[in-house]
Chimera marker file (.cmm) of the C-alpha trace (Angstrom):
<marker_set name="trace">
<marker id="1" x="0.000" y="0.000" z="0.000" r="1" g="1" b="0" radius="0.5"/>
<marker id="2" x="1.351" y="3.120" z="-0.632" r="1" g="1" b="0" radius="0.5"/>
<marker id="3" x="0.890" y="6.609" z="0.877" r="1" g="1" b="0" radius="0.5"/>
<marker id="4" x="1.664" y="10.102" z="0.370" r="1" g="1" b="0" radius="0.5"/>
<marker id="5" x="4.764" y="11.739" z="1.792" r="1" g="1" b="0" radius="0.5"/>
<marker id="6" x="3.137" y="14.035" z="4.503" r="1" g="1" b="0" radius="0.5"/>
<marker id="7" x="6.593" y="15.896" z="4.880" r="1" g="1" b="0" radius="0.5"/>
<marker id="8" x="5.936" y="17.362" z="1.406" r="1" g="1" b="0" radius="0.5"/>
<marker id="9" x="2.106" y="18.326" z="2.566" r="1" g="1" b="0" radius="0.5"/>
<marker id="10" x="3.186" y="20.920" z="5.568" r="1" g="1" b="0" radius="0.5"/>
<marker id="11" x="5.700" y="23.068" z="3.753" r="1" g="1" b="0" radius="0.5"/>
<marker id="12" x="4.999" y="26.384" z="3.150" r="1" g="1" b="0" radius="0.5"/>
<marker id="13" x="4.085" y="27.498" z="-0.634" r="1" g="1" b="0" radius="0.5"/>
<marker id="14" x="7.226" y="29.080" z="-2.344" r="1" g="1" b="0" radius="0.5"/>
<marker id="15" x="6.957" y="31.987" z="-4.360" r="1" g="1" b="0" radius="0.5"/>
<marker id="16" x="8.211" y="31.818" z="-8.023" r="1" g="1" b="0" radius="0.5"/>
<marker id="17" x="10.623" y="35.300" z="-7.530" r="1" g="1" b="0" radius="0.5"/>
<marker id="18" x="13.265" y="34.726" z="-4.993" r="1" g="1" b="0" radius="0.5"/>
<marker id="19" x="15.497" y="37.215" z="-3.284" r="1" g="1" b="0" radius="0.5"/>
<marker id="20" x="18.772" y="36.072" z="-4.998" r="1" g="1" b="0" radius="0.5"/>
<marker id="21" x="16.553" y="35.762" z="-8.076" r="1" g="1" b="0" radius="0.5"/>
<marker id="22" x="15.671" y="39.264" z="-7.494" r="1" g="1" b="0" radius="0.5"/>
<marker id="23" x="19.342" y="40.338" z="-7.397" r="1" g="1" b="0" radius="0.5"/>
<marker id="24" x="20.643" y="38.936" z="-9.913" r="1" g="1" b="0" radius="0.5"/>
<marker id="25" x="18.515" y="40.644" z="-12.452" r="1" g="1" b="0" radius="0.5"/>
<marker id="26" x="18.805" y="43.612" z="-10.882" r="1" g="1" b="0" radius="0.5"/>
<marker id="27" x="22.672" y="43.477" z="-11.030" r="1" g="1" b="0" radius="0.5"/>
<marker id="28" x="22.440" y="42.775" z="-14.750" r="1" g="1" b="0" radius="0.5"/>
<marker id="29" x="20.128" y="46.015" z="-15.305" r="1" g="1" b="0" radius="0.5"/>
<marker id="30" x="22.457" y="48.284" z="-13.004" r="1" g="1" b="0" radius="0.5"/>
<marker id="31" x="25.585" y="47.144" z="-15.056" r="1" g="1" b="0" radius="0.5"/>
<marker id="32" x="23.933" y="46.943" z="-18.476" r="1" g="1" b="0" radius="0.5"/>
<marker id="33" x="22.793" y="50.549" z="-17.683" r="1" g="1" b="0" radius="0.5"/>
<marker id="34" x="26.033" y="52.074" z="-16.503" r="1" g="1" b="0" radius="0.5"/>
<marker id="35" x="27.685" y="50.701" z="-19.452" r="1" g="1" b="0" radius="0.5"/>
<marker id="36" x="25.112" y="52.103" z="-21.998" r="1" g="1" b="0" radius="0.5"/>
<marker id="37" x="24.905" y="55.225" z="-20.095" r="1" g="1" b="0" radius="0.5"/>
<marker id="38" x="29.124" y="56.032" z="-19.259" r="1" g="1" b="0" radius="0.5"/>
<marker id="39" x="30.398" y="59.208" z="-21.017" r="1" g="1" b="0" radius="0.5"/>
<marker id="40" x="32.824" y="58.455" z="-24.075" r="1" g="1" b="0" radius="0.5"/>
<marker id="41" x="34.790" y="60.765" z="-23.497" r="1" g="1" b="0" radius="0.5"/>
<marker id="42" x="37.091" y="61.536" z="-20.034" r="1" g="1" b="0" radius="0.5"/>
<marker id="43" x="36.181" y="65.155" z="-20.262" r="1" g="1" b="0" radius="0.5"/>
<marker id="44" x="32.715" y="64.255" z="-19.528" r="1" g="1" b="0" radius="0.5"/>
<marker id="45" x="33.241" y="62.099" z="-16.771" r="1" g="1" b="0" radius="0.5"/>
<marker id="46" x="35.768" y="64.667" z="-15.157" r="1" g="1" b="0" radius="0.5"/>
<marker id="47" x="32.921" y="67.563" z="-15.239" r="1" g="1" b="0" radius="0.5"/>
<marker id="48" x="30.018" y="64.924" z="-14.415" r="1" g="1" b="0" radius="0.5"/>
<marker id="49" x="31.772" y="63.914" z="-11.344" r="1" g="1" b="0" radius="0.5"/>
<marker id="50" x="32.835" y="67.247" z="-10.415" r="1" g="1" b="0" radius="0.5"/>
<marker id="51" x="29.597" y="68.605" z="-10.834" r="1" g="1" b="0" radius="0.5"/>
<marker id="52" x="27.378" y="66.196" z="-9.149" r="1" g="1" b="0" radius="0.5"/>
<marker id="53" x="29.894" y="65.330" z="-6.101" r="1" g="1" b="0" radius="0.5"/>
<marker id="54" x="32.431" y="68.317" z="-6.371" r="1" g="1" b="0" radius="0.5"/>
<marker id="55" x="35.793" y="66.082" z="-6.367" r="1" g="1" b="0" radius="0.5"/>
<marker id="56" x="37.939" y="67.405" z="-9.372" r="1" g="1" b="0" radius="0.5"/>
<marker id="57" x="39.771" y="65.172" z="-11.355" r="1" g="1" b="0" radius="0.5"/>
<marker id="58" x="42.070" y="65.394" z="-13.864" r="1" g="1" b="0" radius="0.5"/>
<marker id="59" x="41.023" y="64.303" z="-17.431" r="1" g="1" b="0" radius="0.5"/>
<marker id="60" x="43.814" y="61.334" z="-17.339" r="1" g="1" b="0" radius="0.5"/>
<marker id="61" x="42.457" y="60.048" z="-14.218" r="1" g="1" b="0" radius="0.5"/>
<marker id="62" x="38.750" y="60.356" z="-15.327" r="1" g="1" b="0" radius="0.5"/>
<marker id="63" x="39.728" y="57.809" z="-18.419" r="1" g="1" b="0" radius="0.5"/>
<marker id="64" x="41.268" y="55.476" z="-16.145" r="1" g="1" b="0" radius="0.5"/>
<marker id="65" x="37.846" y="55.706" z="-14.086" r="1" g="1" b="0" radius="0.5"/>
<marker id="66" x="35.871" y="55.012" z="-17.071" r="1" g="1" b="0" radius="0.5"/>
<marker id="67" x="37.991" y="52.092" z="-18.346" r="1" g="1" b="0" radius="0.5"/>
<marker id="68" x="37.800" y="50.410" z="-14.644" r="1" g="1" b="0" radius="0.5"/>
<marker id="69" x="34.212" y="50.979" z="-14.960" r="1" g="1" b="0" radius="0.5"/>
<marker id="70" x="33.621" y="49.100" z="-18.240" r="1" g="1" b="0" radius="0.5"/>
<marker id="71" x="36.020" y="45.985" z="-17.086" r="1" g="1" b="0" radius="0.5"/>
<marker id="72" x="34.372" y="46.216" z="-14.099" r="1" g="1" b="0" radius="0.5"/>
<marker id="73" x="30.127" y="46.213" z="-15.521" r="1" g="1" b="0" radius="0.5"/>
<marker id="74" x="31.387" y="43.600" z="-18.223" r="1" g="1" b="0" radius="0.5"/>
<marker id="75" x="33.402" y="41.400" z="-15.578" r="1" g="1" b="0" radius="0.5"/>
<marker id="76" x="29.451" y="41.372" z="-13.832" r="1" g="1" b="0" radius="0.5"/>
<marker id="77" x="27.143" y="40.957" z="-17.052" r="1" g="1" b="0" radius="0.5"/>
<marker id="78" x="30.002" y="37.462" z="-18.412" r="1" g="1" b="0" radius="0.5"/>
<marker id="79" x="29.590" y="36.676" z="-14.519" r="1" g="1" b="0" radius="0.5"/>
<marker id="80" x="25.960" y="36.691" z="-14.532" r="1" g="1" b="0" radius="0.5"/>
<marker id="81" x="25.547" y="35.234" z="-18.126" r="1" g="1" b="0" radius="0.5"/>
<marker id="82" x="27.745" y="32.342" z="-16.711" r="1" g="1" b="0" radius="0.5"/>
<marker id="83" x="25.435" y="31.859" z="-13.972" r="1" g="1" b="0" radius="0.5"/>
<marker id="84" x="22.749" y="31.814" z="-15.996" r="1" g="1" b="0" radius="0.5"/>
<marker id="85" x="24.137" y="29.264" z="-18.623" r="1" g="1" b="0" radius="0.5"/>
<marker id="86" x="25.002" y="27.093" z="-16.100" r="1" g="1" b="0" radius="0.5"/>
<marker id="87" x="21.334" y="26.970" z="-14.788" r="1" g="1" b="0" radius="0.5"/>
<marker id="88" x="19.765" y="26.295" z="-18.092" r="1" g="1" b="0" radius="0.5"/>
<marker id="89" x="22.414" y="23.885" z="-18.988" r="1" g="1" b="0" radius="0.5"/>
<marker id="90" x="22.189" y="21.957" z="-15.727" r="1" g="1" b="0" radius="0.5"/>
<marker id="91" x="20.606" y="18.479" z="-16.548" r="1" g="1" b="0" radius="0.5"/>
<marker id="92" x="17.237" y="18.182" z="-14.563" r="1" g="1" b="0" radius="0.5"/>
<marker id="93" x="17.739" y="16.238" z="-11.708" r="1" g="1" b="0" radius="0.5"/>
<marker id="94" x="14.379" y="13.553" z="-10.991" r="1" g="1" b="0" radius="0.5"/>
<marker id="95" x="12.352" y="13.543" z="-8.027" r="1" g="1" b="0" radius="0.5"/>
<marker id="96" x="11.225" y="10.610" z="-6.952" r="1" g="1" b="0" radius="0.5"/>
<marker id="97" x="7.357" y="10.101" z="-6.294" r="1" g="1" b="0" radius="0.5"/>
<marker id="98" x="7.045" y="11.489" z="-3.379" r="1" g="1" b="0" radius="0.5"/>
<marker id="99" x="5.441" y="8.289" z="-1.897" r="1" g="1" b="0" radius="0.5"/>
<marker id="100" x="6.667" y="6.081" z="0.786" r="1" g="1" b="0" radius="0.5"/>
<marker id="101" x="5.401" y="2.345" z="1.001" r="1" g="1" b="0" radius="0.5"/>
<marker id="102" x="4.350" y="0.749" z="3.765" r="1" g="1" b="0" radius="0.5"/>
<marker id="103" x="5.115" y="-2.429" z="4.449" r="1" g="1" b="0" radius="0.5"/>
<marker id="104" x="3.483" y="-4.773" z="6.927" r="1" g="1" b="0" radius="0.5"/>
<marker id="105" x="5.870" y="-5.995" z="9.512" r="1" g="1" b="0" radius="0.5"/>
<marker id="106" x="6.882" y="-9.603" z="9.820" r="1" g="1" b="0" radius="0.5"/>
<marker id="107" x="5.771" y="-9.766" z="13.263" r="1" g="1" b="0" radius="0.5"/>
<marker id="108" x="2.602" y="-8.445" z="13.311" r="1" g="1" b="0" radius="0.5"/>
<marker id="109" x="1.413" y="-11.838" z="11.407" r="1" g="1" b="0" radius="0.5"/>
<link id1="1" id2="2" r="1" g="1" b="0" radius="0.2"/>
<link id1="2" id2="3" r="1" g="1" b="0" radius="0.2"/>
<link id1="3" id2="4" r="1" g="1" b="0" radius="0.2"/>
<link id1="4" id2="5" r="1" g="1" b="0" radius="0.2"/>
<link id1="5" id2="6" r="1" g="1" b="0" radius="0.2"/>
<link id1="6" id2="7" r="1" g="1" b="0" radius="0.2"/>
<link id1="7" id2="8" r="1" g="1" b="0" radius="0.2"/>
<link id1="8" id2="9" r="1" g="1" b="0" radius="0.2"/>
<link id1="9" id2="10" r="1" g="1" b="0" radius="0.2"/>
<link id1="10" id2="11" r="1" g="1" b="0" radius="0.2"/>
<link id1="11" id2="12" r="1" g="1" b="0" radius="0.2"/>
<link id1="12" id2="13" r="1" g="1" b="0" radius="0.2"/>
<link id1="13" id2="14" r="1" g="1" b="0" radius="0.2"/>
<link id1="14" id2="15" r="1" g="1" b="0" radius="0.2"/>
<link id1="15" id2="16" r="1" g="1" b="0" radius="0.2"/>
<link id1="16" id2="17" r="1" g="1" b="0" radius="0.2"/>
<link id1="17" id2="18" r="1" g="1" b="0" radius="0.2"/>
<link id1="18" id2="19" r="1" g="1" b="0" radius="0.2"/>
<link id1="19" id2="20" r="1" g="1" b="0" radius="0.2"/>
<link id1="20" id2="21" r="1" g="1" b="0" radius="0.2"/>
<link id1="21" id2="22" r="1" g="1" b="0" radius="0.2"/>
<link id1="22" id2="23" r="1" g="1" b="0" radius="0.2"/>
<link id1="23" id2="24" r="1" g="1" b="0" radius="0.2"/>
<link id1="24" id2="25" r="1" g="1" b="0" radius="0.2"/>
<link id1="25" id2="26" r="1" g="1" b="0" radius="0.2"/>
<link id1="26" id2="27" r="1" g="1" b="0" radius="0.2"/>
<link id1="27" id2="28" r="1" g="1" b="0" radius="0.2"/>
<link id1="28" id2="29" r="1" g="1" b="0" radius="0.2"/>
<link id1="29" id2="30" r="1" g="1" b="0" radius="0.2"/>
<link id1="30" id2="31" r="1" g="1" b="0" radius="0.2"/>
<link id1="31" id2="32" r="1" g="1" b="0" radius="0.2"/>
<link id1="32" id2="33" r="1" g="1" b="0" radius="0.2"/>
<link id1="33" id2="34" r="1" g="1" b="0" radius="0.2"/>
<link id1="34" id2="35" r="1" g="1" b="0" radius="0.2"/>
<link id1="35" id2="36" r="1" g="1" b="0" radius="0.2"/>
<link id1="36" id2="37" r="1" g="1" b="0" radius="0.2"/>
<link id1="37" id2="38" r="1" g="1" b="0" radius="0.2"/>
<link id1="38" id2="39" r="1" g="1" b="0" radius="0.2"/>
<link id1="39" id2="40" r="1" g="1" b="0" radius="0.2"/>
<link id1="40" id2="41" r="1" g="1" b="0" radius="0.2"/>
<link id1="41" id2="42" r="1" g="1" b="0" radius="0.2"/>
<link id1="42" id2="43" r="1" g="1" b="0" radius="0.2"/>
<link id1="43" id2="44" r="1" g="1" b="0" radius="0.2"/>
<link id1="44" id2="45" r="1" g="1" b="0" radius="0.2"/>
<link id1="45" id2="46" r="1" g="1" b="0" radius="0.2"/>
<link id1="46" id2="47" r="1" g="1" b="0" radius="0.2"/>
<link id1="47" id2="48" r="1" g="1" b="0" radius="0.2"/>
<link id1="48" id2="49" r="1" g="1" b="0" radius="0.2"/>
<link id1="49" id2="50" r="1" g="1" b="0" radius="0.2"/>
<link id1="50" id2="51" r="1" g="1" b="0" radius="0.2"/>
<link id1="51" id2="52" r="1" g="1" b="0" radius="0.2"/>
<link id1="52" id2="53" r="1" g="1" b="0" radius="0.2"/>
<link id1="53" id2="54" r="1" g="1" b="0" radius="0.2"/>
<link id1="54" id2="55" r="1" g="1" b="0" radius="0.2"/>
<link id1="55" id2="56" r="1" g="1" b="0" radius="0.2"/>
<link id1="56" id2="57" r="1" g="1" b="0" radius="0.2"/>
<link id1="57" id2="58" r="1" g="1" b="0" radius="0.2"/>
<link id1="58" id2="59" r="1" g="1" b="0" radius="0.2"/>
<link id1="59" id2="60" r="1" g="1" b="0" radius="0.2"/>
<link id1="60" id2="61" r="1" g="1" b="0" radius="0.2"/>
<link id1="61" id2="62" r="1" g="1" b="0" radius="0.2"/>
<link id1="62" id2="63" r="1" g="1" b="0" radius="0.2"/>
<link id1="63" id2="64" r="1" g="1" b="0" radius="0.2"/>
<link id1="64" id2="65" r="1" g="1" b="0" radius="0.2"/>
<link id1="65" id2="66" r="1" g="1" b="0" radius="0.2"/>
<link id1="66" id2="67" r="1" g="1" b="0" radius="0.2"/>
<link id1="67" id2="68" r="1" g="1" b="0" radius="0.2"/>
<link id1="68" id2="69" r="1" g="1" b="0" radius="0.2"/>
<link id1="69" id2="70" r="1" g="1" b="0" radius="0.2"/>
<link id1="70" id2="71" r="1" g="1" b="0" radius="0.2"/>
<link id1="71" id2="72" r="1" g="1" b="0" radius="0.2"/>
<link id1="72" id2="73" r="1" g="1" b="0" radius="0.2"/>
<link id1="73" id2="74" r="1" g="1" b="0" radius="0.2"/>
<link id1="74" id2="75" r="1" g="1" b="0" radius="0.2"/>
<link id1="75" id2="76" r="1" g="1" b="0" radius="0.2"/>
<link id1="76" id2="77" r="1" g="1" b="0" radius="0.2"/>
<link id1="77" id2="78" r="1" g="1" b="0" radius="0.2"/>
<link id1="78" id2="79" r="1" g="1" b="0" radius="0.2"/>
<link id1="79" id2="80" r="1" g="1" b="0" radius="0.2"/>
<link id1="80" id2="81" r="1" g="1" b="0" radius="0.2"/>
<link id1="81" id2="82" r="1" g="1" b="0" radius="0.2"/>
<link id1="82" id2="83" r="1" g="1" b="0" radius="0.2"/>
<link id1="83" id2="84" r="1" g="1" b="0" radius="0.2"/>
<link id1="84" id2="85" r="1" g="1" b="0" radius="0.2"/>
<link id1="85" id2="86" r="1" g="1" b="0" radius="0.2"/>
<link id1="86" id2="87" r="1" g="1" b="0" radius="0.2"/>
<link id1="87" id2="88" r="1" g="1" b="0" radius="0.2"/>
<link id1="88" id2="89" r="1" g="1" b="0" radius="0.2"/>
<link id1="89" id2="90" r="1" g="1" b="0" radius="0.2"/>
<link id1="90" id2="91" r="1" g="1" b="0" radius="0.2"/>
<link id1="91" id2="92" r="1" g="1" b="0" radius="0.2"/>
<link id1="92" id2="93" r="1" g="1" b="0" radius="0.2"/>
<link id1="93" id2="94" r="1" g="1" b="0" radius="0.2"/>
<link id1="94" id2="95" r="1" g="1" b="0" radius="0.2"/>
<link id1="95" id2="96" r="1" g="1" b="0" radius="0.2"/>
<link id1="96" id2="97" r="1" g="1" b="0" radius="0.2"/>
<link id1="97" id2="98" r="1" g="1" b="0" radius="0.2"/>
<link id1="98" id2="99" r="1" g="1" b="0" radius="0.2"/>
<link id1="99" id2="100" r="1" g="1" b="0" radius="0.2"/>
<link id1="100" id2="101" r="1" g="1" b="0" radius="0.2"/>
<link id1="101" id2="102" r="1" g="1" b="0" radius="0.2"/>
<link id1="102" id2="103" r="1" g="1" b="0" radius="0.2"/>
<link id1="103" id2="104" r="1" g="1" b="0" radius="0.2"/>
<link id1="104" id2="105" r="1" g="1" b="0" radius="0.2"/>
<link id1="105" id2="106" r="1" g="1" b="0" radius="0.2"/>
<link id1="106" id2="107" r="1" g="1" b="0" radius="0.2"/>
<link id1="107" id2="108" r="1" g="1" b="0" radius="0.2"/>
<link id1="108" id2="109" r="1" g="1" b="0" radius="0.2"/>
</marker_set>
């Protein structure tokens, strides 16, 4: 005779979007939109930075800033893109039934 696993009966309902979940697309959309958004030119950054934070920097500096930037956001989005390849590549493990059998002990007959 089989029966139902009542472990699987009293856990709480999941919802599908998780925290990490969550975060990880999030990430991705910060990065993808610092990339698309970063000055070209080191000029730009300089006066951006100065005028929204009032550090000066000189122009040389402000294209090392941007190309640490870039690295940086791309270094994330491969990172991410990994993560996510490795998910959907992942072979889908089987569950079992989620039954247990009973079986009548030999010295209850």
């Amino acid at each position: 005779m089989k029966i139902p696993c009542r472990r699987w009966a009293k856990e709480p309902a999941r919802s599908n979007l998780s925290k990490p979940r969550c975060a990880g697309a999030l990430s991705a959309l910060l990065s993808t939109a610092t990339l698309v958004l970063m000055p070209k030119c080191p000029l730009c950054i300089a006066t951006c930075l100065a005028a929204t934070s009032g550090i000066g920097i000189t122009v040389g500096a402000a294209g090392h800033l941007r190309t640490g930037a870039v690295i940086f956001c791309s270094a994330v989005l491969a990172f991410l893109s990994l993560q996510l390849a490795g998910r959907l590549l992942r072979p889908l493990k089987t569950q079992g039934t989620n039954q247990v059998e009973v079986r009548p002990s030999s010295a209850s007959m």
